[in-house]
N, C-alpha and C positions, 0 to 999 in steps of 0.2 A: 632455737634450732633443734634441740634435743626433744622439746615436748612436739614438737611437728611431726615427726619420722615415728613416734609413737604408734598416734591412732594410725598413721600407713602400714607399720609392721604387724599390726591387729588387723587390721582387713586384709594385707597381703597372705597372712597366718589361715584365718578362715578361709579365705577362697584356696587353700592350698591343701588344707586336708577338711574340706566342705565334702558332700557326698557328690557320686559321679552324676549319678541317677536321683530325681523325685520318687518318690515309691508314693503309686495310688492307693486310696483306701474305697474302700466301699461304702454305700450309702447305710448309715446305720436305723433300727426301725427297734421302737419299744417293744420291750418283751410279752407277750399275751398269756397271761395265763387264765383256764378254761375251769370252770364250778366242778364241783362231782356233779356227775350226770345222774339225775332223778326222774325216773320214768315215770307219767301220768295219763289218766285214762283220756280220754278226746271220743266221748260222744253226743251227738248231739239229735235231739226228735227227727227231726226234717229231712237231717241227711241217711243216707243209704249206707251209707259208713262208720267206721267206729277203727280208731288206732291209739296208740301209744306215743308221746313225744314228752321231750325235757321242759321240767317247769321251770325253766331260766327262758322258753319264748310266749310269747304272746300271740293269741288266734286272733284273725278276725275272718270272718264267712259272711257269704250271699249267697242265699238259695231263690230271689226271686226269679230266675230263670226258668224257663219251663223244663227245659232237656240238659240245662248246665247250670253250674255252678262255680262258685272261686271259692277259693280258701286259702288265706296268708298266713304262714308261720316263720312270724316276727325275733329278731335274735336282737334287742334295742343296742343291749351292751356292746355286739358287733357290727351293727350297720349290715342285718345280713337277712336275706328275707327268703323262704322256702315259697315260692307263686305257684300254686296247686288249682288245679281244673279237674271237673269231673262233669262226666258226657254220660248220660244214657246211650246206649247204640241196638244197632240191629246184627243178628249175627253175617247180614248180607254187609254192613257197613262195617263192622270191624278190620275186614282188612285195610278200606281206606286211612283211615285214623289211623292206625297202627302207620301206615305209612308216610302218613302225614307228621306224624312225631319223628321216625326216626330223617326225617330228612329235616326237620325243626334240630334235630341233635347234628346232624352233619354238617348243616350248615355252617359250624362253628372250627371244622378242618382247616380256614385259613389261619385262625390262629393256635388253634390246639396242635399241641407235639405230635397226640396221641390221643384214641379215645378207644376205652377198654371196656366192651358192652358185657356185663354178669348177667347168667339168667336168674331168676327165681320164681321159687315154688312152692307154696303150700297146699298141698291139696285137700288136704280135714277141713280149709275156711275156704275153697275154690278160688285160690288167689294165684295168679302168672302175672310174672313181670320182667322187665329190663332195668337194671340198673347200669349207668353210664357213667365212669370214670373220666371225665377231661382231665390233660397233664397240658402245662405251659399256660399263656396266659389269653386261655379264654374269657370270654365275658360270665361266663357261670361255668363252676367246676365240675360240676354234677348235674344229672338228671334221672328222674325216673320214672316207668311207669308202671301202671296195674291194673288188669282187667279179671272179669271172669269171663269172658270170649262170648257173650252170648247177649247180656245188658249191659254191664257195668265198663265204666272206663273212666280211670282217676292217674292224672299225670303232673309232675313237678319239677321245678327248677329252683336250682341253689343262685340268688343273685347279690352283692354285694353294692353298696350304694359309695365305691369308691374304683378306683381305676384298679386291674388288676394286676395282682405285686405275690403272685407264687410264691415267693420262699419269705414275705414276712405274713402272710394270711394262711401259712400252712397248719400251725396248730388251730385256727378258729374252722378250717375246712375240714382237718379231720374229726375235730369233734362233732360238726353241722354234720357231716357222710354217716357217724356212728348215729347221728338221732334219726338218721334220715332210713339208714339198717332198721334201727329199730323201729320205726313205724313202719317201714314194710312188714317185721314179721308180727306186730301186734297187730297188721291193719286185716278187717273183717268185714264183709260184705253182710248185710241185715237182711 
C-alpha cells in the first residue's frame, strides 16, 4: 500500500506546481554568415555594358538576341540568383518599358508590406535608375533598374530558390542589396 500512493503523490506533485501556460517557441533557422565582400570587374566584348559585382557569384549571359539579352548573377552558397535583362530602346519607347517594370514591381504589393522606390544617378557614366526596396515576404526582395533614357535599358531581380522567410534570409538579402548598390554605381554604358 505504501509503494502505491507513492508514484500517485509524484504525479499528484507535478500536476500541482506544473506550469499554467505551455510557452510557444519560435521556429529556429541556422545562422548565415556572409564572405568579405570583393568587388570585381564584369566586362564583357559583346555586351553594351560593363559593372562591378562580388566574386563569391557566378555570371552566366546570352547575348543571342537581337535587341535583348539575360544575364544571371548566381549566389550558389545562397540559392539566390540576380535575373538581369537588357533591352535596346527607342527614346519614343522608353516610357513604355519604364512602365512596364514598374508595374512588373507592383505587382508584388499583395504581398509586400512596403516598397521603397531610391532614385539613382550618375551622370559622368549617363546612368538613371530605380532601385526598389521590398519589405515582408515577397517573392523577390529587390529590384532595379538602369537606363540612359535614349538606347540603353538594363533591369534586375533579386530571386531566391526557396519560399520566402524575411527575418532568416535577412543577412544574405542585405548583402545581395549591397552587391546589387555596387553594381549600380560601378555599372557603365560602352
Amino acid at each position: 500500500m505504501k509503494y502505491t500512493l507513492f508514484p500517485l503523490l509524484i504525479v499528484f506533485a507535478f500536476i500541482l506546481f506544473s506550469c499554467d501556460k505551455p510557452i510557444p517557441r519560435p521556429k529556429g533557422y541556422f545562422r548565415i554568415d556572409v564572405p568579405k565582400r570583393n568587388v570585381v570587374a564584369f566586362d564583357v566584348r559583346q555586351l553594351p555594358y560593363s559593372f562591378g559585382i562580388s566574386n563569391v557569384s557566378n555570371l552566366k549571359y546570352d547575348t543571342t538576341g537581337q535587341d535583348r539579352s539575360w544575364l544571371v548573377i548566381e549566389y550558389p552558397r545562397y540559392k539566390a540568383k540576380v535575373l538581369c535583362t537588357y533591352k535596346t530602346i527607342t527614346p519614343t519607347g522608353f516610357r513604355a518599358i519604364s512602365e512596364e517594370n514598374r508595374d512588373f514591381v507592383y505587382r508584388h504589393t499583395v504581398k509586400a508590406s512596403a516598397i521603397d522606390a531610391k532614385l539613382f544617378e550618375n551622370p559622368e557614366r549617363r546612368v538613371y535608375g530605380v532601385f526598389y526596396d521590398l519589405k515582408g515576404e515577397a517573392a523577390t526582395p529587390c529590384q532595379f533598374m538602369l537606363t540612359d533614357s535614349v538606347h540603353h535599358y538594363f533591369r534586375g531581380s533579386l530571386y531566391f530558390d526557396c519560399a520566402p522567410q524575411p527575418d532568416s534570409l535577412a543577412p544574405v538579402v542585405k548583402y545581395i542589396k549591397e552587391d546589387i548598390l555596387d553594381l549600380m554605381k560601378t555599372f557603365s554604358w560602352k
